[in-house]
C-alpha positions as a Python dict, from the first residue, in 0.01 Angstrom:
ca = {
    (1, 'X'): (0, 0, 0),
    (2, 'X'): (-281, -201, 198),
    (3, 'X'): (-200, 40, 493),
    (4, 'X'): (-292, 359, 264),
    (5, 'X'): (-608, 228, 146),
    (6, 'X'): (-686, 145, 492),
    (7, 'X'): (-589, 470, 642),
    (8, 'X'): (-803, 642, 352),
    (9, 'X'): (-1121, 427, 412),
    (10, 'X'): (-1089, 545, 795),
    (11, 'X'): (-1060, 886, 764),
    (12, 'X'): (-1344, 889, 522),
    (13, 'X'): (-1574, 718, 795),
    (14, 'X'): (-1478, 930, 1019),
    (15, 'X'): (-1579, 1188, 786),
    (16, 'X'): (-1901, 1066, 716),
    (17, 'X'): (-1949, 1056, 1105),
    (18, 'X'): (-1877, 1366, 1146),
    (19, 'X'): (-2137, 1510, 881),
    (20, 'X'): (-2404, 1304, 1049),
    (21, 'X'): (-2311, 1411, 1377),
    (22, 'X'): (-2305, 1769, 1301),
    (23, 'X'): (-2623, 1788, 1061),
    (24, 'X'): (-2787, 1628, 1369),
    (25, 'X'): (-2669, 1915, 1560),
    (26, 'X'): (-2806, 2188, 1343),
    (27, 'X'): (-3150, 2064, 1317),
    (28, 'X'): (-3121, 2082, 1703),
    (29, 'X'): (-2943, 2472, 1688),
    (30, 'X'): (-3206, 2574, 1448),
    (31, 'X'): (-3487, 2438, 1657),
    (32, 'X'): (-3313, 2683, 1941),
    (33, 'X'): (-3282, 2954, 1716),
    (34, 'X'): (-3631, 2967, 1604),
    (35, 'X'): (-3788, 2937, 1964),
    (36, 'X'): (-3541, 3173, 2103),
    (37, 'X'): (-3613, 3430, 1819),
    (38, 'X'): (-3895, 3667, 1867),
    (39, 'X'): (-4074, 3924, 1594),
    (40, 'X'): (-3980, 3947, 1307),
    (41, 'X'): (-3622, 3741, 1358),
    (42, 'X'): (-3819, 3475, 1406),
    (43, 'X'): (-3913, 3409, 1049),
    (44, 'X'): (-3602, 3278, 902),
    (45, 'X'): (-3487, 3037, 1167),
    (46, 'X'): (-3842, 2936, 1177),
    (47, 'X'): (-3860, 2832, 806),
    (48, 'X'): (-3480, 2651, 837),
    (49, 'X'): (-3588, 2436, 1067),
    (50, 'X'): (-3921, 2357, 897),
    (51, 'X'): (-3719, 2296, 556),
    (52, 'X'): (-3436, 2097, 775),
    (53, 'X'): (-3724, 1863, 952),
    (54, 'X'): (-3875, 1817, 605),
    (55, 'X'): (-3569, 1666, 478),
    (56, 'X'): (-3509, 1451, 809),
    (57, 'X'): (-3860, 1341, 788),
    (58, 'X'): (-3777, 1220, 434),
    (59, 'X'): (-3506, 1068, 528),
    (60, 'X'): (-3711, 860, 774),
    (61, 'X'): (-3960, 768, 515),
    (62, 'X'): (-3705, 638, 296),
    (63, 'X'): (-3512, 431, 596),
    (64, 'X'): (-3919, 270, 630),
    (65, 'X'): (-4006, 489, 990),
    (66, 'X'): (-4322, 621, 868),
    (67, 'X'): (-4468, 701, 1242),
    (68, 'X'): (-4159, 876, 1322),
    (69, 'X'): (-4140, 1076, 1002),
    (70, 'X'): (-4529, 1175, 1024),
    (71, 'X'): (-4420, 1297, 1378),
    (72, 'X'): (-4117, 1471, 1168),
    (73, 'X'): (-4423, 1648, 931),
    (74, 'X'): (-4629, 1753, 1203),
    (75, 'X'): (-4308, 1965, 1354),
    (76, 'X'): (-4281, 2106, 998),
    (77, 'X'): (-4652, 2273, 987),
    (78, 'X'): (-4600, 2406, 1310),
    (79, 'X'): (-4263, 2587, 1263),
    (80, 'X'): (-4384, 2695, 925),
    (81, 'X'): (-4722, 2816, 1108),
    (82, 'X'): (-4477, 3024, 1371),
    (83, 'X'): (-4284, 3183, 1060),
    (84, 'X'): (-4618, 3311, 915),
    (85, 'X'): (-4740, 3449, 1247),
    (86, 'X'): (-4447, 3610, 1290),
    (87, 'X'): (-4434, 3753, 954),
    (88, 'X'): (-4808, 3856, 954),
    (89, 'X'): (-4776, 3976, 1316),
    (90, 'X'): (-4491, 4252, 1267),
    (91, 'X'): (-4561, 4306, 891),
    (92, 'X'): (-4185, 4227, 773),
    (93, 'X'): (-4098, 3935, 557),
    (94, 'X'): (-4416, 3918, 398),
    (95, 'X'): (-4369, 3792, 62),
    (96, 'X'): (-4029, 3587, 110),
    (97, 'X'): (-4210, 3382, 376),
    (98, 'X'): (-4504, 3304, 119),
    (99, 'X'): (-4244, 3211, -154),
    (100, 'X'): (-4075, 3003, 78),
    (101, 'X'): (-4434, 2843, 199),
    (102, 'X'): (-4465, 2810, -118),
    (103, 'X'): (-4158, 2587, -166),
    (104, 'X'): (-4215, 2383, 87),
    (105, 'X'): (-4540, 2279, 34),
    (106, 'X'): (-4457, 2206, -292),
    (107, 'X'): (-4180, 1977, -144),
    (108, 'X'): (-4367, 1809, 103),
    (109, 'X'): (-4606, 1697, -151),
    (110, 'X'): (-4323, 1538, -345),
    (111, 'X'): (-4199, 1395, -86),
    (112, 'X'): (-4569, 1255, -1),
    (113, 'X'): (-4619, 1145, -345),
    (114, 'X'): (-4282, 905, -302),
    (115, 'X'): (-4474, 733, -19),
    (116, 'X'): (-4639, 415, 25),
    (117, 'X'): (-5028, 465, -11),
    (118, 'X'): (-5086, 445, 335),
    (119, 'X'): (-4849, 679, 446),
    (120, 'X'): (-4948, 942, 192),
    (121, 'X'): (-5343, 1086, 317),
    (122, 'X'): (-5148, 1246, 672),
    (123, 'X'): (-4854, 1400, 441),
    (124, 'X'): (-5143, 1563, 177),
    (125, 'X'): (-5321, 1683, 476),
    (126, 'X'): (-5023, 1846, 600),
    (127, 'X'): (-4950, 1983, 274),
    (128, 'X'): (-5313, 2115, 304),
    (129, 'X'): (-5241, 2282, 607),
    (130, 'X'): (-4938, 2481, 446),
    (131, 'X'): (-5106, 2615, 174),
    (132, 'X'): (-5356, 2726, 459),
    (133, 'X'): (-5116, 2927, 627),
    (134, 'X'): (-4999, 3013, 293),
    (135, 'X'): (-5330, 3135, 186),
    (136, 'X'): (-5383, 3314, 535),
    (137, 'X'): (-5028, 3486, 480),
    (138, 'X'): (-5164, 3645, 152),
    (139, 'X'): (-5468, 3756, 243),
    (140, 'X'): (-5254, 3972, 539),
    (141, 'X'): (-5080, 4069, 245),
    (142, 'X'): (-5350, 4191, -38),
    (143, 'X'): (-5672, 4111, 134),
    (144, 'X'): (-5936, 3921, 127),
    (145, 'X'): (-5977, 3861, -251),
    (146, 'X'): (-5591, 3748, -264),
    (147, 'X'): (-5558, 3331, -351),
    (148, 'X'): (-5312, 3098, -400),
    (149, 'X'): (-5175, 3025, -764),
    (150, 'X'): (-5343, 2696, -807),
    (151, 'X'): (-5593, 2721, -571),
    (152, 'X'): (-5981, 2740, -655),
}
């Protein structure tokens, strides 16, 4: 009966390994993806990996590496930049890119808010820097007058 148990608690570490191992190895296929892409194909892997490094950097956060996962944040505005320039740039993907800028600003601050106080002012900036592109992304869209729900 031991033996069972045993056998079960193995495979499910090796499980667990497994997922790691191959999440790991996505964040690294979408970073290939998204520099590999060009146009507009570049959009969606762009904003994958963005959302994929947000999560990794939270992850960090929470296992107390705040340098790396400020390093983490930093590769999340620039992805997220190269989605909107490749939107704005061919004209395709327009408003799903904003909705999903939208969404991940919106989840970067949350996870910014969950930090210690020291950690949080370079995770607001970055947050600041989304709703940028954001912003930039609409005004492509509707013009100049066009703002950010939220924004003054």
């Amino acid at each position: 009966m031991y033996g069972h148990l045993r056998l079960a608690g193995l495979l499910l570490l090796l499980a667990a390994i497994a997922a790691a191992a191959q999440t790991a190895q996505t964040a690294e296929e979408l970073k290939g993806r998204a520099d590999a892409a060009r146009g507009a194909n570049q959009v969606k892997p762009c904003l994958e990996y963005a959302h994929a490094e947000l999560e990794a950097a939270n992850d960090l956060f929470n296992k107390g590496d705040a340098d790396q996962g400020q390093v983490d944040i930093q590769e999340v505005v620039k992805y997220a930049r190269k989605a909107a320039d490749a939107a704005g740039s061919t004209g395709k993907h327009l408003k799903d890119t904003e909705i999903k800028l939208r969404k991940l600003a919106e989840r970067m601050h949350d996870v910014g808010e969950s930090l210690a106080f020291e950690d949080r002012q370079p995770v607001r900036q970055a947050v600041d820097e989304l709703q940028k592109i954001r912003s930039d992304l609409m005004v492509r869209m509707w013009g100049p007058d066009a703002q950010p729900k939220g924004s003054s």
